[in-house]
N, CA, C and O atoms as a Maestro MAE file, in Angstrom:
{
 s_m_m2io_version
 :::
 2.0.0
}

f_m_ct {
 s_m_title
 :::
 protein
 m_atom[296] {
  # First column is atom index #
  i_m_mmod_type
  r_m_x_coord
  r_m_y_coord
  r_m_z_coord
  i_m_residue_number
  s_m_chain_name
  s_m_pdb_residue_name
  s_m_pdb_atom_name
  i_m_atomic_number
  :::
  1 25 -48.485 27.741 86.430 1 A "UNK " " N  " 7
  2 3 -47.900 29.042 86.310 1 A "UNK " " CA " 6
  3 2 -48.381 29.909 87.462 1 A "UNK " " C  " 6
  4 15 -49.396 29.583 88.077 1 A "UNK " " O  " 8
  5 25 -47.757 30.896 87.748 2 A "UNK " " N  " 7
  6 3 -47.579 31.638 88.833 2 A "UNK " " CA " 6
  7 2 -48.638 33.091 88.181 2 A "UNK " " C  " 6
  8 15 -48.568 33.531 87.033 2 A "UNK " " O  " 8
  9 25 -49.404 33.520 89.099 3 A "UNK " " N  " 7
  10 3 -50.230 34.642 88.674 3 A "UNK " " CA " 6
  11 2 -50.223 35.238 90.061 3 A "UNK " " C  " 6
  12 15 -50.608 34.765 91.131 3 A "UNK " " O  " 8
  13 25 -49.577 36.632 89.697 4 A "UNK " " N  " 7
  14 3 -50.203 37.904 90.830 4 A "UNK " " CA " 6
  15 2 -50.974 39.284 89.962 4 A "UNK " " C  " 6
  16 15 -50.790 40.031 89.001 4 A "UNK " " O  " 8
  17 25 -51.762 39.051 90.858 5 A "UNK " " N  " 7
  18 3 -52.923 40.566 90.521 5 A "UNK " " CA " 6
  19 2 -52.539 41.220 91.907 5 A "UNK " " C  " 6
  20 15 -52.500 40.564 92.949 5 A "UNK " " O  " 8
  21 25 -52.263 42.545 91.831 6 A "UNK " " N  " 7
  22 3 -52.177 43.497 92.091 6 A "UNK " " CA " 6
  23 2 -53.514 44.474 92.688 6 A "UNK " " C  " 6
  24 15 -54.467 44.691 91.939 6 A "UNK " " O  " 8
  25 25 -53.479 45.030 94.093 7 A "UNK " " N  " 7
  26 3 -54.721 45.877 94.579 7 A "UNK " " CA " 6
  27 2 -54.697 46.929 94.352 7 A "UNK " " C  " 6
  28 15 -53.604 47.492 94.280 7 A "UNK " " O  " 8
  29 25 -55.722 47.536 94.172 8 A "UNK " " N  " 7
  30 3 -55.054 49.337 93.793 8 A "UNK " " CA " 6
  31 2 -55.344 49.746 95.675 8 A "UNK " " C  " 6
  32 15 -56.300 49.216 96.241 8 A "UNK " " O  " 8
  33 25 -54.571 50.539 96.310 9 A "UNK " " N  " 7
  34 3 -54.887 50.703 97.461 9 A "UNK " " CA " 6
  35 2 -54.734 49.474 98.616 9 A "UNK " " C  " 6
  36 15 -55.247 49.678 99.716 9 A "UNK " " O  " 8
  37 25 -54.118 48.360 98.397 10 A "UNK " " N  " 7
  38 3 -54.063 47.218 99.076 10 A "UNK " " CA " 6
  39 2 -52.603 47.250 99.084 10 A "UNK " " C  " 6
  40 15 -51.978 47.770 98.161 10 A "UNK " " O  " 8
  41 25 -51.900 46.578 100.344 11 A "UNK " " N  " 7
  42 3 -50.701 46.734 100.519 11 A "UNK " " CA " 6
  43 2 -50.428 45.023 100.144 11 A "UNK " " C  " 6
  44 15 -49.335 44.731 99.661 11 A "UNK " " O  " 8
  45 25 -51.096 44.311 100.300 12 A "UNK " " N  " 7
  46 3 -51.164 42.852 99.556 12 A "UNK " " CA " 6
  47 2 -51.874 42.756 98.156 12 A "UNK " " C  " 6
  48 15 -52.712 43.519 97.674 12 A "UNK " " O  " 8
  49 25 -51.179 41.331 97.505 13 A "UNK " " N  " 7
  50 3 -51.400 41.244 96.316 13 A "UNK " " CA " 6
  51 2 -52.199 39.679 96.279 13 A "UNK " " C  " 6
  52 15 -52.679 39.505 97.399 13 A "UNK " " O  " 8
  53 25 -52.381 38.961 95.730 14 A "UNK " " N  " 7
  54 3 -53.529 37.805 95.490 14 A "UNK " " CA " 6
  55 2 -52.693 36.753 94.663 14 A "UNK " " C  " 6
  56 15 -53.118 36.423 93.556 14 A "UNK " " O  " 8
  57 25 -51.539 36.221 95.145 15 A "UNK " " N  " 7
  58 3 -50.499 35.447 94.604 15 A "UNK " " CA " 6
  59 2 -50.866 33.814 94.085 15 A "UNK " " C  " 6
  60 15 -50.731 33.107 95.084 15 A "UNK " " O  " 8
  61 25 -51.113 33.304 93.367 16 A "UNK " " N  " 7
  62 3 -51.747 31.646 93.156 16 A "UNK " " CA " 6
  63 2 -51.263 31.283 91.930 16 A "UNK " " C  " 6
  64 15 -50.815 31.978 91.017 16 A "UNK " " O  " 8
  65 25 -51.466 29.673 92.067 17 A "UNK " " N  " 7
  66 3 -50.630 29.121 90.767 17 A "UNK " " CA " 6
  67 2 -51.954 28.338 90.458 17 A "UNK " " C  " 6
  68 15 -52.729 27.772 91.229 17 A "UNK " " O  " 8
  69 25 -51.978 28.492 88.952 18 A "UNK " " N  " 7
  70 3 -52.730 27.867 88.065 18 A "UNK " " CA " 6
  71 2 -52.506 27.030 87.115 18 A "UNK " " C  " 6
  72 15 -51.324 27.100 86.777 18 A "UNK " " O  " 8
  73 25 -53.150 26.192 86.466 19 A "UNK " " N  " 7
  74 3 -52.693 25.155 85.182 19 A "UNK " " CA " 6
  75 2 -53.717 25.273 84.195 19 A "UNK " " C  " 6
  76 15 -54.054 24.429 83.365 19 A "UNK " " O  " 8
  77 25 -54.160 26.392 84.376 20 A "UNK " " N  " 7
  78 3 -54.854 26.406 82.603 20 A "UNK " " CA " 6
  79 2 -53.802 27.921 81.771 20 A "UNK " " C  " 6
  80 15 -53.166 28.892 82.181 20 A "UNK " " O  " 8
  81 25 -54.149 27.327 80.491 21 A "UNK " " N  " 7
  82 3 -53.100 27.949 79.842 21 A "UNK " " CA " 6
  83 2 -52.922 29.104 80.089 21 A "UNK " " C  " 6
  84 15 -53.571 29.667 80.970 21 A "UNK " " O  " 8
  85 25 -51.879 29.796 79.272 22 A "UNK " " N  " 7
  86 3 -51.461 31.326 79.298 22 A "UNK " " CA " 6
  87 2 -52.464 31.688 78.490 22 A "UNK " " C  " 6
  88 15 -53.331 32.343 79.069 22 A "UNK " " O  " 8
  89 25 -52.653 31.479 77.308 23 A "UNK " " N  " 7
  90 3 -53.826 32.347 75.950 23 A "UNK " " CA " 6
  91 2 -55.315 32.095 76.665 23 A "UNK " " C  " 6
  92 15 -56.293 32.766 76.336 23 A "UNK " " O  " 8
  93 25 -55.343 31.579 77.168 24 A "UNK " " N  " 7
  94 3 -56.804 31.553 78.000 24 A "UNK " " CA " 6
  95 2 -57.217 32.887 79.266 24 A "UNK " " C  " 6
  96 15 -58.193 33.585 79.541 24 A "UNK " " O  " 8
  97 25 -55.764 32.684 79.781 25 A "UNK " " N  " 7
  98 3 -55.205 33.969 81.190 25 A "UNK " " CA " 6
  99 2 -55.301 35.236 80.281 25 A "UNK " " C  " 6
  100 15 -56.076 36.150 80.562 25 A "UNK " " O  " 8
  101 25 -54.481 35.261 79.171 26 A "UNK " " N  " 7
  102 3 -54.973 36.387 78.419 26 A "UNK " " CA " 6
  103 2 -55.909 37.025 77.835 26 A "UNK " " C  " 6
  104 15 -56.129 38.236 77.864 26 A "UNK " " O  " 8
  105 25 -56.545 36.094 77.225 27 A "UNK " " N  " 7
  106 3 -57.787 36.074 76.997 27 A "UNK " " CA " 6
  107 2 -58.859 36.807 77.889 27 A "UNK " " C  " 6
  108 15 -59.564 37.765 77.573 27 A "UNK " " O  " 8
  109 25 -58.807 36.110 79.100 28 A "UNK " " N  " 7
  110 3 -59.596 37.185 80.224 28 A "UNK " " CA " 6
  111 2 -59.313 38.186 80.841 28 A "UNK " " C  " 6
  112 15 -60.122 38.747 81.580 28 A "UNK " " O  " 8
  113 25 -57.712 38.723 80.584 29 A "UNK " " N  " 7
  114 3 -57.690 39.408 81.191 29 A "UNK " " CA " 6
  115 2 -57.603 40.670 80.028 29 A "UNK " " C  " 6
  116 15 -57.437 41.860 80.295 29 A "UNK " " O  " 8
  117 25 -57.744 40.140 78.822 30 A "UNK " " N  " 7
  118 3 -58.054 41.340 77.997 30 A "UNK " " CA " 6
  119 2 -59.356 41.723 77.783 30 A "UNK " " C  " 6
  120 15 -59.653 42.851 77.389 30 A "UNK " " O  " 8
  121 25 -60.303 40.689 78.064 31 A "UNK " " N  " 7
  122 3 -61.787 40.997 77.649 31 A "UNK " " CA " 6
  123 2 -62.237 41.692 78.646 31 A "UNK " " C  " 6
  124 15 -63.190 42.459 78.506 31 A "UNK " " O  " 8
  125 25 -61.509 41.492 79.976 32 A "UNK " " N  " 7
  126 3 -61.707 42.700 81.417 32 A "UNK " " CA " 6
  127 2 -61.183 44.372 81.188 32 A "UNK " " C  " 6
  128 15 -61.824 45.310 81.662 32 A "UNK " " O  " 8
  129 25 -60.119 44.525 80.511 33 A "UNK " " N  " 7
  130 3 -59.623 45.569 80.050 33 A "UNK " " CA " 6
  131 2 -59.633 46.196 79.140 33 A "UNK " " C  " 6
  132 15 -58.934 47.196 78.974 33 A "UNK " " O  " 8
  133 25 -60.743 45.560 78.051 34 A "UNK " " N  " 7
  134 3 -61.122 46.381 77.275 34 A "UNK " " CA " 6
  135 2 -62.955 46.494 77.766 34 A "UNK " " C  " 6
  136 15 -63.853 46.550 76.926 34 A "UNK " " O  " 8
  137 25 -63.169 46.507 79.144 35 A "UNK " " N  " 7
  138 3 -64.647 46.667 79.146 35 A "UNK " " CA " 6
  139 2 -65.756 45.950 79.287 35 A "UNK " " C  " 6
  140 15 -66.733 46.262 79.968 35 A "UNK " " O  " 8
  141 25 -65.581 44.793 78.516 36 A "UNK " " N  " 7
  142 3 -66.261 43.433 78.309 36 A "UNK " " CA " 6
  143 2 -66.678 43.128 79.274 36 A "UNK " " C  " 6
  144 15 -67.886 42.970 79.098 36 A "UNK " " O  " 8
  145 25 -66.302 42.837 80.718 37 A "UNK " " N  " 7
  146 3 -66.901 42.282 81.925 37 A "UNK " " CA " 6
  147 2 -66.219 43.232 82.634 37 A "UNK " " C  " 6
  148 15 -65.304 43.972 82.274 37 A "UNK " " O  " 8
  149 25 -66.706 43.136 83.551 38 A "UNK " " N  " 7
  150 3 -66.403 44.223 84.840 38 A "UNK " " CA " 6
  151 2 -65.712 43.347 85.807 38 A "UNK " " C  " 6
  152 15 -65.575 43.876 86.910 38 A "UNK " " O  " 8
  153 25 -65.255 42.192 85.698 39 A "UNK " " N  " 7
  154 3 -64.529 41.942 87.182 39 A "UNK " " CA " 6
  155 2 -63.545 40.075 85.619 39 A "UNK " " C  " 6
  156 15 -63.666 39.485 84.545 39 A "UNK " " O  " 8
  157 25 -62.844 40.197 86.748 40 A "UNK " " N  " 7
  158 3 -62.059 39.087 86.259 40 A "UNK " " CA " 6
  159 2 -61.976 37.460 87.609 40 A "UNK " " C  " 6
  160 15 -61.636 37.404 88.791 40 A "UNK " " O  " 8
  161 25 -62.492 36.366 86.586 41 A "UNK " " N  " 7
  162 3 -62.698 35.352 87.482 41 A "UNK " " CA " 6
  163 2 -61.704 34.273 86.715 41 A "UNK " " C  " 6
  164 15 -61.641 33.973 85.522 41 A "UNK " " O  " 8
  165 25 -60.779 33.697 88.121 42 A "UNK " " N  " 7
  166 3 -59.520 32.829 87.249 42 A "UNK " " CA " 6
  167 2 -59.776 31.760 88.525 42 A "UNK " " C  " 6
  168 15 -60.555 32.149 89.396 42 A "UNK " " O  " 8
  169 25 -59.167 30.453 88.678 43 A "UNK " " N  " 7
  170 3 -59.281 29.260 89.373 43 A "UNK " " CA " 6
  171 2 -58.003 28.585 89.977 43 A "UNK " " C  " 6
  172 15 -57.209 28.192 89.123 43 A "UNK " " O  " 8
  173 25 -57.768 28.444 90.851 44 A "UNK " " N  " 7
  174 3 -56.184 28.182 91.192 44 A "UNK " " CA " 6
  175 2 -56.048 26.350 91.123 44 A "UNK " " C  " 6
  176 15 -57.013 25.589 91.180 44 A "UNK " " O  " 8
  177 25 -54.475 25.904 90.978 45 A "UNK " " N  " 7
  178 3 -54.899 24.054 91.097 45 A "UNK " " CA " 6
  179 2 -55.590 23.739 92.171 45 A "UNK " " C  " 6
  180 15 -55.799 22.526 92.140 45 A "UNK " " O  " 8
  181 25 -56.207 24.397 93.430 46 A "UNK " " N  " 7
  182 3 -56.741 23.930 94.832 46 A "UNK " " CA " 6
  183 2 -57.958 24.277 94.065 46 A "UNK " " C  " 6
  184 15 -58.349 23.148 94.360 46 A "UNK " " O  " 8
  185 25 -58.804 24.699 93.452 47 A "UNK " " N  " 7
  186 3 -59.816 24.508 93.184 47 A "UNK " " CA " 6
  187 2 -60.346 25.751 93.954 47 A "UNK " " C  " 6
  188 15 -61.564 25.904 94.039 47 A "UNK " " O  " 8
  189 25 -59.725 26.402 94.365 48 A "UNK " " N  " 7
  190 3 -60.488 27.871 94.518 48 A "UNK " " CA " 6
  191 2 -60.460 28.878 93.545 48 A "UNK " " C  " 6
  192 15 -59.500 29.102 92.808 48 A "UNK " " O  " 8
  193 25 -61.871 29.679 93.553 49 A "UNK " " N  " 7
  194 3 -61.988 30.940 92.812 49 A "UNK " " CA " 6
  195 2 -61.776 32.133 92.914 49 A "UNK " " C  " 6
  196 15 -62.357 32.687 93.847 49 A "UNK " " O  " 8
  197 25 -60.993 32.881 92.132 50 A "UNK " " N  " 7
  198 3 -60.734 34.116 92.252 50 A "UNK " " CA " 6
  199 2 -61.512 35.309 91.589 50 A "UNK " " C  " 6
  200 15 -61.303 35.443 90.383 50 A "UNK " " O  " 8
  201 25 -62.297 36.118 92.128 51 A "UNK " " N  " 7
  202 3 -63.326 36.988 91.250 51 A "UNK " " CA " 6
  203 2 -62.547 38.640 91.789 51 A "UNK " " C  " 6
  204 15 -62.414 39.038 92.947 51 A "UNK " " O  " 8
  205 25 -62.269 39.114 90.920 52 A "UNK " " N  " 7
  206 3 -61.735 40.837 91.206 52 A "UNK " " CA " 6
  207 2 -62.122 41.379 90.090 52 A "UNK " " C  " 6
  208 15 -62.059 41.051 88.906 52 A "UNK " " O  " 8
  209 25 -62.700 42.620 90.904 53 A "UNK " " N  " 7
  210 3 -63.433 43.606 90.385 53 A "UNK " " CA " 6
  211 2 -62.551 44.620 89.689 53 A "UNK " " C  " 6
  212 15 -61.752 45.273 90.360 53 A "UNK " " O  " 8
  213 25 -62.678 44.832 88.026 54 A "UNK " " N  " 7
  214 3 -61.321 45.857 87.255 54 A "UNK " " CA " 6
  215 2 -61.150 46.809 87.731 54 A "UNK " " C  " 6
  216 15 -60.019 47.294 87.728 54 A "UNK " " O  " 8
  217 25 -62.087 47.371 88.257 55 A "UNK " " N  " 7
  218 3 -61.738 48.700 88.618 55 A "UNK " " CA " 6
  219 2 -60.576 48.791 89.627 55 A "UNK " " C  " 6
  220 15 -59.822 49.761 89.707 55 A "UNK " " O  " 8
  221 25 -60.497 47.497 90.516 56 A "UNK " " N  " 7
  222 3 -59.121 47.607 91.411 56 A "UNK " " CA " 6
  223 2 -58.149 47.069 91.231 56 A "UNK " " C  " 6
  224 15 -57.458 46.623 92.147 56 A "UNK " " O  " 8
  225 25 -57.754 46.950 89.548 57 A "UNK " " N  " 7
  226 3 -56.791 46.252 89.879 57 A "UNK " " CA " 6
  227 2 -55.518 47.560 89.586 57 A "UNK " " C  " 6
  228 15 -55.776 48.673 89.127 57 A "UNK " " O  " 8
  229 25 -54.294 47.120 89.943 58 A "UNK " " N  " 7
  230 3 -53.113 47.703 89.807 58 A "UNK " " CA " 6
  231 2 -52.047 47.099 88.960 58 A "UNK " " C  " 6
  232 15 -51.078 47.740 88.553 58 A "UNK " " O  " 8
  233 25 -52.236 46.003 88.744 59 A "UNK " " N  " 7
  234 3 -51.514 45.152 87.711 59 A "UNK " " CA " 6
  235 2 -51.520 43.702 87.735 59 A "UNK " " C  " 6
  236 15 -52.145 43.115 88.618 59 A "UNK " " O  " 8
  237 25 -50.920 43.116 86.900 60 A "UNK " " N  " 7
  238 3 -51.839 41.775 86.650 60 A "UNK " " CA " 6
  239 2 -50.043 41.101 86.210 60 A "UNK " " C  " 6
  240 15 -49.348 41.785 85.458 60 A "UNK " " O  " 8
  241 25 -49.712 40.288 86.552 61 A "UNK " " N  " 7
  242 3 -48.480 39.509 86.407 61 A "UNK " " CA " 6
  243 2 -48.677 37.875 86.202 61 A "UNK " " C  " 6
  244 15 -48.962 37.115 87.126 61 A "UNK " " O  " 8
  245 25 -48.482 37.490 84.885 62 A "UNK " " N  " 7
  246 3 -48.929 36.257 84.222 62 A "UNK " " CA " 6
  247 2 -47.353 35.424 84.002 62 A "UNK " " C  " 6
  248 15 -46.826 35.170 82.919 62 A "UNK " " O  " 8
  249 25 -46.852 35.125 85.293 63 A "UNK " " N  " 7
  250 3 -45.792 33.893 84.730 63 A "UNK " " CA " 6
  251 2 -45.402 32.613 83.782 63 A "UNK " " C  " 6
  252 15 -46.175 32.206 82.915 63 A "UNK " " O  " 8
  253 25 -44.239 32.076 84.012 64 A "UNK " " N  " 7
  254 3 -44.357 31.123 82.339 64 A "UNK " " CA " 6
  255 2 -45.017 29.963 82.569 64 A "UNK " " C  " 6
  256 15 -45.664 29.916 83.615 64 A "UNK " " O  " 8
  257 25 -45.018 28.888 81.766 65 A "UNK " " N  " 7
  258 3 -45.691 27.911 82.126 65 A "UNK " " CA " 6
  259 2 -44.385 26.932 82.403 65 A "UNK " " C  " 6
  260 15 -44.856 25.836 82.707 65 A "UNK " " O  " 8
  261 25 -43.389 26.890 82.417 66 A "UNK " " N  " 7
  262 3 -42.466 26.365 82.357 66 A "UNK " " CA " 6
  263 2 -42.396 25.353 84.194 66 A "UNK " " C  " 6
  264 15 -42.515 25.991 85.240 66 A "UNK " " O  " 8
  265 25 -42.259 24.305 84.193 67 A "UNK " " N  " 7
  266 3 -42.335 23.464 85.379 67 A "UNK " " CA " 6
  267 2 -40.943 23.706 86.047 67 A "UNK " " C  " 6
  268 15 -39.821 23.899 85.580 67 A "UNK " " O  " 8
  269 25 -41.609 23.593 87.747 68 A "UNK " " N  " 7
  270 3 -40.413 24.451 88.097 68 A "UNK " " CA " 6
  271 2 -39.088 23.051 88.312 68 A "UNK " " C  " 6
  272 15 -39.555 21.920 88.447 68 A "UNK " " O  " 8
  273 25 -37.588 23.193 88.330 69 A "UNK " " N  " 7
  274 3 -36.873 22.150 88.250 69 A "UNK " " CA " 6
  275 2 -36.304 21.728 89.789 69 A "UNK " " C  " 6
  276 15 -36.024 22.577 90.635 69 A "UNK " " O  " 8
  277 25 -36.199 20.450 89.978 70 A "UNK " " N  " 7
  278 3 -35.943 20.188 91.016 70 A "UNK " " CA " 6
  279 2 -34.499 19.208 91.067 70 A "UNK " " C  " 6
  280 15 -34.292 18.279 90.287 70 A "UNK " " O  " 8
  281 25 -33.648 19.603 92.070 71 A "UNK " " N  " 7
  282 3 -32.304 18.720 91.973 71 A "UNK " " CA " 6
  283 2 -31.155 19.763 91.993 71 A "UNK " " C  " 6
  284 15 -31.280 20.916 92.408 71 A "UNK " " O  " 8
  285 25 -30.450 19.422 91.681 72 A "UNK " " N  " 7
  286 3 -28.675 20.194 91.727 72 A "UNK " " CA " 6
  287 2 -27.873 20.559 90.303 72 A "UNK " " C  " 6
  288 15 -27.554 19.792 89.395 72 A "UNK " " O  " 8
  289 25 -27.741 21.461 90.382 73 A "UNK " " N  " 7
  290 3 -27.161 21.788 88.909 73 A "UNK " " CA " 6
  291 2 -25.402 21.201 89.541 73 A "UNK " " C  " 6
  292 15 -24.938 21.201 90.681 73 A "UNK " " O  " 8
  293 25 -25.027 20.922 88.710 74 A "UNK " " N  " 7
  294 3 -23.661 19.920 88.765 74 A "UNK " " CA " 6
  295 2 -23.044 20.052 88.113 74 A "UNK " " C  " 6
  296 15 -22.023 19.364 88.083 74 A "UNK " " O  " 8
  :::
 }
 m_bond[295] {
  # First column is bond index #
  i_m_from
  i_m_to
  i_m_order
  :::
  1 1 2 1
  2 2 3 1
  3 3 4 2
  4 3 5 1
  5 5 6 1
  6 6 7 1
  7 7 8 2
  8 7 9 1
  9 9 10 1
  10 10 11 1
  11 11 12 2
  12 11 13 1
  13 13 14 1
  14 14 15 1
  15 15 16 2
  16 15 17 1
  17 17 18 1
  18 18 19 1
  19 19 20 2
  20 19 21 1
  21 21 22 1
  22 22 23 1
  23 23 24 2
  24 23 25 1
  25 25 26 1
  26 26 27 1
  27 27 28 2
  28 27 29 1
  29 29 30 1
  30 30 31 1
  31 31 32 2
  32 31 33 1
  33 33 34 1
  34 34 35 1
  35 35 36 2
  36 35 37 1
  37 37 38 1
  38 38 39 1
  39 39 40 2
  40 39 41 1
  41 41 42 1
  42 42 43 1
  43 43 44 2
  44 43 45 1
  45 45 46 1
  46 46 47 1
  47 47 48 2
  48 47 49 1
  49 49 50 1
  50 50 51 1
  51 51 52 2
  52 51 53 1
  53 53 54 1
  54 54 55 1
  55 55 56 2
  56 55 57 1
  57 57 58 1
  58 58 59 1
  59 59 60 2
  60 59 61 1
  61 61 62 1
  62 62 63 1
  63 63 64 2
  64 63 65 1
  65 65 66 1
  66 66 67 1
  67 67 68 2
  68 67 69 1
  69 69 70 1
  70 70 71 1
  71 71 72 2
  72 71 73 1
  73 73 74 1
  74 74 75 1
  75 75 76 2
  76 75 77 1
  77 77 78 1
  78 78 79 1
  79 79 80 2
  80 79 81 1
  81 81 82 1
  82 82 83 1
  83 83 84 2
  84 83 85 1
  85 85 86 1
  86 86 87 1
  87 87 88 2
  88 87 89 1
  89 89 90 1
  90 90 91 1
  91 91 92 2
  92 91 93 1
  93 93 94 1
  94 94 95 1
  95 95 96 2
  96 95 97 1
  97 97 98 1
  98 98 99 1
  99 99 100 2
  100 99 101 1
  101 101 102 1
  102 102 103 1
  103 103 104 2
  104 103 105 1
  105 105 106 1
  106 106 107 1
  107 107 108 2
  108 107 109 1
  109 109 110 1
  110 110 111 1
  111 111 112 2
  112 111 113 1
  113 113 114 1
  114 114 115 1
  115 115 116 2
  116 115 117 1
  117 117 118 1
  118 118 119 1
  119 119 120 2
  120 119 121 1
  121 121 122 1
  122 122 123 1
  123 123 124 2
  124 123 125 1
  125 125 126 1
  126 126 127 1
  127 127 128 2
  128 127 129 1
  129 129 130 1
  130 130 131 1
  131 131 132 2
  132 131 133 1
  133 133 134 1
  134 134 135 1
  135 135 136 2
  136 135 137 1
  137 137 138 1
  138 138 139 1
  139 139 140 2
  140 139 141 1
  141 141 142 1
  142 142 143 1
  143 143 144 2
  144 143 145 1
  145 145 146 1
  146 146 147 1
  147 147 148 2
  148 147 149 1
  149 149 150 1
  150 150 151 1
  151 151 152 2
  152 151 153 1
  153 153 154 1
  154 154 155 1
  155 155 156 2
  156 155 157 1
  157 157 158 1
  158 158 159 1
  159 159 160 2
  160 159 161 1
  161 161 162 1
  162 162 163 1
  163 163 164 2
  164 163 165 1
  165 165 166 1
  166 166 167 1
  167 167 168 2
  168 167 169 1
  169 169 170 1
  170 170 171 1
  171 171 172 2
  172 171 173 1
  173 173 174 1
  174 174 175 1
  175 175 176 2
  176 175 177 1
  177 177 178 1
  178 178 179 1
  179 179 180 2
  180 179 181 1
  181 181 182 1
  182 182 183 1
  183 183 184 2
  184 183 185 1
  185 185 186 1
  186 186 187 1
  187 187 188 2
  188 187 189 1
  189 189 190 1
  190 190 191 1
  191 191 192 2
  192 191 193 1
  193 193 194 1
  194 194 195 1
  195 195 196 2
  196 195 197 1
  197 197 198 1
  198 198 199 1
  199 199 200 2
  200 199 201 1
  201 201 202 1
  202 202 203 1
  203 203 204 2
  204 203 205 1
  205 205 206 1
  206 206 207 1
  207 207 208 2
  208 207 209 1
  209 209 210 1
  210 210 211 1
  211 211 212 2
  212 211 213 1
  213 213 214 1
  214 214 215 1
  215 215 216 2
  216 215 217 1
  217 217 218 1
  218 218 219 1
  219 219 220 2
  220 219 221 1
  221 221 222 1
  222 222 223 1
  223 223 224 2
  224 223 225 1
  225 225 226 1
  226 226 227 1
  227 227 228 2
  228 227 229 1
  229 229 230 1
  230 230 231 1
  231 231 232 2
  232 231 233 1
  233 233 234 1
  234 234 235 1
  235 235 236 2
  236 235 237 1
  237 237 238 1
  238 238 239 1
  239 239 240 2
  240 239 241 1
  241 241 242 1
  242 242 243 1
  243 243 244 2
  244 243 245 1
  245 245 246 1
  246 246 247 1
  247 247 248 2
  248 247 249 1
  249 249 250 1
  250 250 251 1
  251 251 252 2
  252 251 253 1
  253 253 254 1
  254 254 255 1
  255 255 256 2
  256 255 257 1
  257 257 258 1
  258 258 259 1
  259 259 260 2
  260 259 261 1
  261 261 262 1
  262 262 263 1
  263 263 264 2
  264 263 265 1
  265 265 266 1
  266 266 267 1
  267 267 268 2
  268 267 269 1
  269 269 270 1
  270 270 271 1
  271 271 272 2
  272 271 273 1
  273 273 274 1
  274 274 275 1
  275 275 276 2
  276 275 277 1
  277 277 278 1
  278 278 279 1
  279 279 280 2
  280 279 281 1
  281 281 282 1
  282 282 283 1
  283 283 284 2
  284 283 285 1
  285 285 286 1
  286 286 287 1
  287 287 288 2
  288 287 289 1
  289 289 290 1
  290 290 291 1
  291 291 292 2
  292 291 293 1
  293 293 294 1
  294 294 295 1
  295 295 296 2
  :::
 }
}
């Protein structure tokens, strides 16, 4: 699934696709927004880490999990 977080003050956004679930993505990104931790850390399929600090974010966009289709509609 496709995840963009949003900069507050950044004219770029932090665009990456992940494969751990959606209720997990939610999960952290509610325990960041209600206070719980101060920064939000998620993992992309390349095996890099993403750590952002709440205070900057501007919005948080959690796509489906749905695999994307390949071929010709006919």
């Amino acid at each position: 699934m496709d995840i963009r977080i949003g900069i507050q003050n950044s004219p770029r956004e932090i665009n990456f696709e992940t494969s751990q679930p959606v209720a997990d993505i939610e999960t952290a990104v509610a325990a960041v927004l209600a206070g719980e931790t101060g920064y939000l850390k998620l993992g992309d399929d390349k095996g890099n880490t993403y750590i952002v600090p709440s205070a900057t974010f501007a919005y948080i966009e959690i796509g489906t999990e749905e695999s994307r289709r390949i071929g010709f509609v006919g």
